[in-house]
Structures are given as C-alpha cells and as structure tokens.
N, C-alpha and C positions, 0 to 999 in steps of 0.2 A: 720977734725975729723978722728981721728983712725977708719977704718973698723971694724965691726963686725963681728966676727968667727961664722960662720956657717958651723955644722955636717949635716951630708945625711944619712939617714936608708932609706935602699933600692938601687939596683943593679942590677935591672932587665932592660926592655928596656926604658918605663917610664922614670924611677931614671936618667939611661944614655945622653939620647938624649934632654932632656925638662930640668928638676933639678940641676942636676952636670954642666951642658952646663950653665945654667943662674946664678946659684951660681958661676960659676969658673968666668964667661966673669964678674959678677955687681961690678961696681968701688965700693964702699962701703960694701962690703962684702970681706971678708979672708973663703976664702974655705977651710975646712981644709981636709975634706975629706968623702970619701961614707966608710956606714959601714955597713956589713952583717948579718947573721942570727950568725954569730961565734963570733961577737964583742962583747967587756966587754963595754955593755953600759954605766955603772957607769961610770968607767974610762974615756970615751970618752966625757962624759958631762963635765968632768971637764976641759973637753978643750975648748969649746966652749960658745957663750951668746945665741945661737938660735938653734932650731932640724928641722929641713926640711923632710917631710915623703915623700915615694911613694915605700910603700908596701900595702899590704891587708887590708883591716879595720880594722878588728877583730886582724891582729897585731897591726898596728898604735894605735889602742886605747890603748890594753898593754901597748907598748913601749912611748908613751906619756905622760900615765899617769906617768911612771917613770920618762920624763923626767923634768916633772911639778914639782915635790917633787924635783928635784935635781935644780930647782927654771932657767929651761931654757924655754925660750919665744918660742913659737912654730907657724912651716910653713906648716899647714895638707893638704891633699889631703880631697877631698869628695866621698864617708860620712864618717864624723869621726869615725864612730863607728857603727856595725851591732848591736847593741840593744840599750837600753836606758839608762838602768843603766851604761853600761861603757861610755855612753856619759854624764851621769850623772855628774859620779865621773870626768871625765876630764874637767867638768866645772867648780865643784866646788872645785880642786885642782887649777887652773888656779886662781881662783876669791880668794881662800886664799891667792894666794902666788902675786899677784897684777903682771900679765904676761901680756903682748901682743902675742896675737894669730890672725893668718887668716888663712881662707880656703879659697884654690884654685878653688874656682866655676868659670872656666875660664872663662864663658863669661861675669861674672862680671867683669871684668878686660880690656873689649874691649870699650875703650872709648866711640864710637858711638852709642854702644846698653848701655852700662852706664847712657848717658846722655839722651837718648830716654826713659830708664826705671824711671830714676827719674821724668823727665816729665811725664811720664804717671798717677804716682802715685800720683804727685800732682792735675791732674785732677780727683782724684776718681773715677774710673772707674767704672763700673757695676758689669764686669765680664770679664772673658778672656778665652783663650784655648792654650795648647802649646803639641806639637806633637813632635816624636822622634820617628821615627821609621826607620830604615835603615839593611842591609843585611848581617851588620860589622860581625854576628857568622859564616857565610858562608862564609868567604871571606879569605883573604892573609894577614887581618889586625895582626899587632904585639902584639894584644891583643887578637884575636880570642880564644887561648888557654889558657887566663885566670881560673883559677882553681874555683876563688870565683865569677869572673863574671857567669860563667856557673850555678853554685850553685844558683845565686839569682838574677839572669835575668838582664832585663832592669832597671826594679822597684827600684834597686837598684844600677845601675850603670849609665845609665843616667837622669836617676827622679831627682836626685838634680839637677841637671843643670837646669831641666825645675822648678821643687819648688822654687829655689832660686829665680825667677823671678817672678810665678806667688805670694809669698806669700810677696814680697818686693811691688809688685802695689799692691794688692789686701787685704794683712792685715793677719795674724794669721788664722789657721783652724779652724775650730769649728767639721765639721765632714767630712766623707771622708767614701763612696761608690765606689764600684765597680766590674770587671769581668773579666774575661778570656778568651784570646782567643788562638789559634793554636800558636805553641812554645811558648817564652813566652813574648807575647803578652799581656800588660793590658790595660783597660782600667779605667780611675779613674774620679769621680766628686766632686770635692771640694768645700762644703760650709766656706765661710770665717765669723769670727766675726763680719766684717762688716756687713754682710747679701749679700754680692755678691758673687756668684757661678761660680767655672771654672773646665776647664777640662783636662786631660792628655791622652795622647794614646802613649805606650811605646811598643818598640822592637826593639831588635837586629836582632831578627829570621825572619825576610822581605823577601820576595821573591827578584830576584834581580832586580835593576828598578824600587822600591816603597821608594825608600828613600824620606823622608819628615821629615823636622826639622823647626818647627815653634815657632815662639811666635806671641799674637796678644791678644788686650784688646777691649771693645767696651766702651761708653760711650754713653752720649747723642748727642753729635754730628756724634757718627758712630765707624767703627775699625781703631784702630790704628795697625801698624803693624809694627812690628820688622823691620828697614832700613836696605836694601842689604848693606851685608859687609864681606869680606874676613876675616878670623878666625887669627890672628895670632899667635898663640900659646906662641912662643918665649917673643910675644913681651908681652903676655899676665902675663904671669910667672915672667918676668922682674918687672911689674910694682909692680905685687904682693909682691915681694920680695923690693923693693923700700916702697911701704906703711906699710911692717911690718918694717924698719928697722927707717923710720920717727916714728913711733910711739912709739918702745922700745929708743930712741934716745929723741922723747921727754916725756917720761913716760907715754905717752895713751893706756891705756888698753884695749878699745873699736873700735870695728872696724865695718863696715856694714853685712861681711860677716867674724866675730871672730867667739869661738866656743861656743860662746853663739847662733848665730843661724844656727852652725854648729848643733848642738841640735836640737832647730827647728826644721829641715831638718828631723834627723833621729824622729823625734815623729811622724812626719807627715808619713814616710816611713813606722816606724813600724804600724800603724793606718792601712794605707792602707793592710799592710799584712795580720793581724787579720780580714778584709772587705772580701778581695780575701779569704781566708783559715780558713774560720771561725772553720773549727774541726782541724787543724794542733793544 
C-alpha cells in the first residue's frame, strides 16, 4: 500500500525528538513535514491524509478542529483540549466527517502495561489509586519552561496519563473531590458509575527525591500493580502512529484512546478544576 502523508503542527522540543523522529523513521507513513505558528494551514491540509499535534492544547484544539472540517484524520497529544466545549466541537467534527483519531496517552501504548490494564478491567476491580508526583518543574527537564504547563499544573499535564488508566479499569466518573496542596500539588478522589472509588495525587512541584508514579487497582483477591517496565517513548509513538494509520486504512473510526475519550479525559479534568477552585 502507498504510505500515508502525514503533516506536524508543532516545532518545539516534543514535535522534534518524539513526532518528526517517528513520522520520518514509520515505513507506512510519508512525512511531509513540521509546520509552525506562520503556516497556512489550509494549504498544508491539502497536502496531507492525517495532522499529527504537539503544541499547547488550547492550540491543538483550534488547529484540529480546522483540520477535521478540511476532513483530515487526526494524531493529538493529551489533553485535547483545556475546556470542554472545544473538545466538544472537535468530537463532533470528527464524528460528522467519519475520521479516525487517537491520543497519545503514552502509556497506553506500552504493551506490558496495555495488556495488564485490560486484565484488570476485566476483573472489575473495586477501586484503584495512581500517583504522579516528581521534581520535573525544578529541574533541566526540556519541558520545565513550558508556558501552559506552569499555567495549569500537573492536573492538567500529567492527570491524563493517570485518568486514561484509572477510568479504562474502573468505568466513567460520576463525581470527583478534592484539594490542594504546596505548588501545585492536588490531590483527587474519584467516584466512578460503577460505584468504585479511586484516587490521584498529582505534581510536578516535588521536592527532589519524591518522585513516585504509580498505578495499582485492588479487588477481591488483593492489589494489583502496575508490572516494572522501562517507558519507551519511541517505541510508544511508533505504535500509536501504526494503529491510527490501520484504522484510517481500514475505515475504523473508533479507537480505545480516540477523541471521543479524549473528551472523557478533559470533563473529568475540568470537574476536578471546578472541585479544587470552586470561586475561580
């Protein structure tokens, strides 16, 4: 089969070393190229079958959503979208125009913890807990000077990662609790429809030394816990890009983590916001 042309919004370090790297290297992909804040994105759709993000949210939802009306399949970064209406609208541009989408909730993507999380979920767990907390704003990371990360903490920049997980075992929110602690530190308790409750404790802002990243479910037989596994990013990104291009390939428009519960994700965020900030 002829490869599939895939454009990049975004050229920051992300875009560079993860994005561009696994679009250029994927046998079934034609890269066609990164494109910046000065690009005529119109134009540049009409080059391409699919848009690959890794800029800001509150851009990517913008630029998404335009590139859904110009009827291109899309590769988002997490969270789609800082509120809900623009993740609204990019769902239900997506769902007119019959797209294949996925978000990159990388550790969905790591086989090991993949196939440990479908297991979990099939035993119906109780409840679960998943922790994120590490030093990354204090630190040399390539991200530290994020502009939007600063703006809206952990809550929003590594909470999907732990949601995507706890709400794939545990089932849809029903409500969501919680508080605040030094930088920005939250903590959250999530009631699910099912009737099992889990927890989250998010931060970047860590003293150094307290790094902790968990996931862990309990059931009747006891915890289960997330299997020791090296992250691989690369390889993580690869496959993503492999499953959206199986599916625009064979017309499947639904994915596990498409932006239908790319959505999900951000309701659940914005919930929790309105919990933590109830006079904002």
């Amino acid at each position: 089969m002829e490869p599939l042309r895939f454009g990049l919004v975004g050229t920051g370090y992300w875009a560079r070393e993860v994005h561009a790297a696994g679009l250029a290297a994927h046998p079934d992909v034609e890269f066609v190229g990164m494109w910046g804040r000065d690009s005529d994105y119109e134009a540049r759709f009409a080059e391409v079958d699919a848009v690959a993000f890794a800029v800001p949210p509150s851009v990517q939802a913008e630029i998404a959503l335009r590139a859904a009306r110009a009827g291109k399949h899309l590769l988002l970064e997490k969270p789609i979208a800082l509120d809900l209406a623009a993740a609204d609208a990019l769902v239900a541009e997506v769902d007119a125009r019959d797209l294949s989408s996925v978000v990159f909730f990388t550790q969905r993507f790591v086989p090991p913890w993949e196939e440990w999380l479908s297991e979990v979920a099939a035993s119906a767990p109780l409840g679960g807990r998943a922790d994120w907390l590490s030093a990354q704003a204090g630190s040399d990371s390539p991200y530290a000077g994020s502009v939007w990360r600063q703006q809206h903490g952990a809550l929003w920049d590594v909470g999907p990662h732990q949601l995507a997980q706890l709400i794939t075992a545990l089932g849809p929110v029903a409500e969501v609790t919680g508080t605040r602690g030094a930088g920005d530190l939250v903590h959250l308790v999530l009631t699910h429809d099912s009737g099992a409750t889990s927890r989250m404790s998010l931060s970047l802002t860590m003293p150094p030394g307290t790094t902790r990243i968990t996931v862990e479910f309990y059931g009747a037989d006891g915890w289960l816990q997330q299997p020791e596994h090296t992250r691989d990013v690369h390889d993580a990104y690869s496959r993503a890009v492999s499953e959206l291009v199986a599916n625009i390939r064979s017309g499947e428009t639904r994915h596990r983590v498409d932006v239908r519960f790319g959505r999900q994700v951000v309701e659940v965020l914005t919930r929790a916001q309105v919990a933590l900030d109830p006079r904002r």
